[in-house]
N, C-alpha and C positions, 0 to 999 in steps of 0.2 A: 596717847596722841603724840605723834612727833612733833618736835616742837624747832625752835629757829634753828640751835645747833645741825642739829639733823637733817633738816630740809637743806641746810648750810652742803653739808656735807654730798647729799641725794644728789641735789644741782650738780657739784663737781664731777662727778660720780659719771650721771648721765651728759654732761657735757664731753665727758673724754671721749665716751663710747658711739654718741649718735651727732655731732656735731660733724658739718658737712654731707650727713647722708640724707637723699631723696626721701620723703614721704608715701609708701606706694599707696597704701589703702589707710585708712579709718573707718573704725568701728566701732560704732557705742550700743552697747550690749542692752544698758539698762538706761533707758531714756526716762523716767520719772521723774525724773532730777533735773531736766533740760527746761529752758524758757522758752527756747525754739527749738526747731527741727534738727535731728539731724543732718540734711540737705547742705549748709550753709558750713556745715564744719569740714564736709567732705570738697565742696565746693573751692573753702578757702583754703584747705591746707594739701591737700591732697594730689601729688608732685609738685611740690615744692622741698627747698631745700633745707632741713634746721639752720641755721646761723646759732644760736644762744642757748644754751637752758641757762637759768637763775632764779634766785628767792626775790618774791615779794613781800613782808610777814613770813604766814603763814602759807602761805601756795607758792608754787613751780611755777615757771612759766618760761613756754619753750617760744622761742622768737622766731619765725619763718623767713626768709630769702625776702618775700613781695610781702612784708611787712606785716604780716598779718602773726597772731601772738593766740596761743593755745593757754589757759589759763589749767589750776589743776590744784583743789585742796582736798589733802586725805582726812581732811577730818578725822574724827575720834579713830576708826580702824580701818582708812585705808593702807592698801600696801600695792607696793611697785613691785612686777615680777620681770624679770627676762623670758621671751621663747624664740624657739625657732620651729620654722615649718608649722604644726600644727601644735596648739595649746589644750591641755585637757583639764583646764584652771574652771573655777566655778564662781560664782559670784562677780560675775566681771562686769565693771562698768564700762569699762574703756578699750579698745584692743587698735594699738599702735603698731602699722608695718613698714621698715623700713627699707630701701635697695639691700642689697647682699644679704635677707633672710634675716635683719636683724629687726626681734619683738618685741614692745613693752606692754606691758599690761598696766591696767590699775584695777585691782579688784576692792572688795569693801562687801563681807557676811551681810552689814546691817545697811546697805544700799543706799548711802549718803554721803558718800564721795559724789564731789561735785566738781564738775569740767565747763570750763566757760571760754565764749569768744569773744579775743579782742577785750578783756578786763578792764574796768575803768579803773584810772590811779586812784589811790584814795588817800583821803587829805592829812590822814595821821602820820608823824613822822614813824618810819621804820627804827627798831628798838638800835640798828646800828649803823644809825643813819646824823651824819653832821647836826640835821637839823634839832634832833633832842640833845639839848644844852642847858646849862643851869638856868636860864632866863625863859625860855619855852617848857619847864616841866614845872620850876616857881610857880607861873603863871598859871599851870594847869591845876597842882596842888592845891593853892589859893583859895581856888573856888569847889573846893570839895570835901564835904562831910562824909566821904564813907571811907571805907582803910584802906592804908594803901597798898594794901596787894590787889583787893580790887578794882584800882585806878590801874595797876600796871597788867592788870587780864585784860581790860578793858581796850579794844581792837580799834574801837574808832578814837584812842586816847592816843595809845603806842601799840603800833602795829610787829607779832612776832612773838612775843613774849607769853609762854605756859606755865602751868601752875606749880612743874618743876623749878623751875629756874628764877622764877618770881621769888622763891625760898630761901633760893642759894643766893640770887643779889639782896633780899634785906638781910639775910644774915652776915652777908659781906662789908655790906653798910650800915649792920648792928643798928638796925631800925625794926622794931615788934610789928610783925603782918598785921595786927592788929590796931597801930595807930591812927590815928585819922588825919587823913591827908593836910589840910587846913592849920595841923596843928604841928606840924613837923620844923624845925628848926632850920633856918639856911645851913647853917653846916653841913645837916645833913644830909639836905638836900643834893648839898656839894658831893658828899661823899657817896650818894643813888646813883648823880650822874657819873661819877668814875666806874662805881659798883658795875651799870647796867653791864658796857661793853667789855667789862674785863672778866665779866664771867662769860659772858656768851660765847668772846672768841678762845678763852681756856677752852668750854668745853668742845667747840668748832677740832679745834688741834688735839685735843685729846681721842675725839668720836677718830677723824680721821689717821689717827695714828694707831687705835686700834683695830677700825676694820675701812681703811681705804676707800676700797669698793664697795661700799654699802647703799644701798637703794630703799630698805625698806625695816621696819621699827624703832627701837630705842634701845642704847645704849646707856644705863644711868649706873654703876658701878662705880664710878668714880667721883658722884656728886658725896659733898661734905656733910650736907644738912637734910634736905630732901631722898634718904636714904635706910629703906630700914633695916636695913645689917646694920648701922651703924647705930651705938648707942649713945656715941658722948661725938661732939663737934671735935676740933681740932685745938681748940683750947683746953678739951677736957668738962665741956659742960656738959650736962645731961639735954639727950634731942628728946623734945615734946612732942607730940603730935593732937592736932583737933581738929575738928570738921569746921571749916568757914565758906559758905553757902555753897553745897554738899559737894564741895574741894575740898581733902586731907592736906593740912597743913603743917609742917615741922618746923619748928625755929627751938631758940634754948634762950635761957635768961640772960646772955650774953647780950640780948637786941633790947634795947629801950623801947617802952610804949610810952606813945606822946597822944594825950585826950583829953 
């Protein structure tokens, strides 16, 4: 699943290429996934102009001229394609046309990429966002008895953050995925909330400086911990791996458990 990096990246990506240009057509392939009609997406975006693409979390969202805002999560296997003229792609949920012949697709084998209009904000702070701070994640911790890697999957908690990178910030902040939130020390706490965004935007600048122009999977070759070519972390410890609620987890004894 792509996860904030990526999407990080995807936005940029699609912002160079389709910002400023008209919307001619929309097309939604596979409507099962829709709350409403097609009617209403065609309606509202359909010659208009992009203004924006950006991350919210987890999903894209492309910003329209008349204000109106195309929502867009790949979920587990969506992927973003380019076409021109005609497309001979399969599995398509989505099919974007823009002035001058240029295509996006989103397709998705397992049919649960999901496209929404006009998104409501959602009340969780974004994983790289001001508002998650040592006083707002304290507070969250506090009151919770399950580990804290499952506090930081957790979307209505902090919005962005997968199961890759969840690994690579406790490992960064030598906190064991396995300890429980309630039980964790302000320190280092302190040191989660540095962890979060110094991994995220490494790996932001790394995706980007290996493939640019990227629209569509994951990039994880250069993750430390979360990594399985790798055997030993970068201190030299031995990386573990185990299943924590049927997510493959890597961390090494480098990370304290607090329980």
């Amino acid at each position: 699943m792509p996860e904030l990096p990526d999407l990080e990246v995807f936005s940029r990506t699609l912002q160079k290429k389709l910002v400023g240009k008209k919307l001619a057509t929309l097309t939604i392939q596979n409507k099962s996934k829709l709350k409403d009609t097609e009617a209403p997406f065609k309606k509202s975006l359909e010659g208009s102009t992009l203004k924006k693409v950006y991350r919210e979390g987890k999903e894209l969202r492309f910003a329209f001229s008349n204000g109106k805002v195309l929502g867009m999560h790949l979920m587990l296997k969506g992927r973003l394609k380019w076409w021109e003229e005609k497309n001979k792609e399969k599995n398509i949920i989505l099919e974007l046309l823009f002035n001058h012949g240029i295509g996006l697709l989103l397709t998705d084998y397992q049919g649960i990429a999901a496209i929404s209009l006009n998104p409501k904000e959602q009340e969780a702070p974004d994983a790289l966002s001001e508002e998650l701070n040592y006083d707002h994640l304290k507070n969250i911790l506090s009151k919770k008895r399950t580990t804290i890697k499952n506090v930081l999957l957790d979307q209505k908690i902090i919005r962005g953050i997968g199961n890759a990178y969840a690994d690579e910030i406790l490992w960064k902040a030598r906190i064991s995925p396995f300890s429980v939130g309630n039980k964790i020390p302000d320190d280092k706490i302190k040191l989660l909330v540095k962890a979060i965004p110094s991994v995220l935007k490494d790996a932001i600048e790394q995706i980007a400086k290996i493939d640019p122009d990227i629209i569509s999977g994951e990039i994880r070759d250069f993750l430390k911990i979360h990594n399985s070519k790798n055997k030993k972390s970068p201190g030299g410890a031995i990386i573990h791996n185990k299943m924590l609620n049927s997510r493959i987890t890597y961390y090494t004894d480098e990370q304290k458990l607090y329980n």
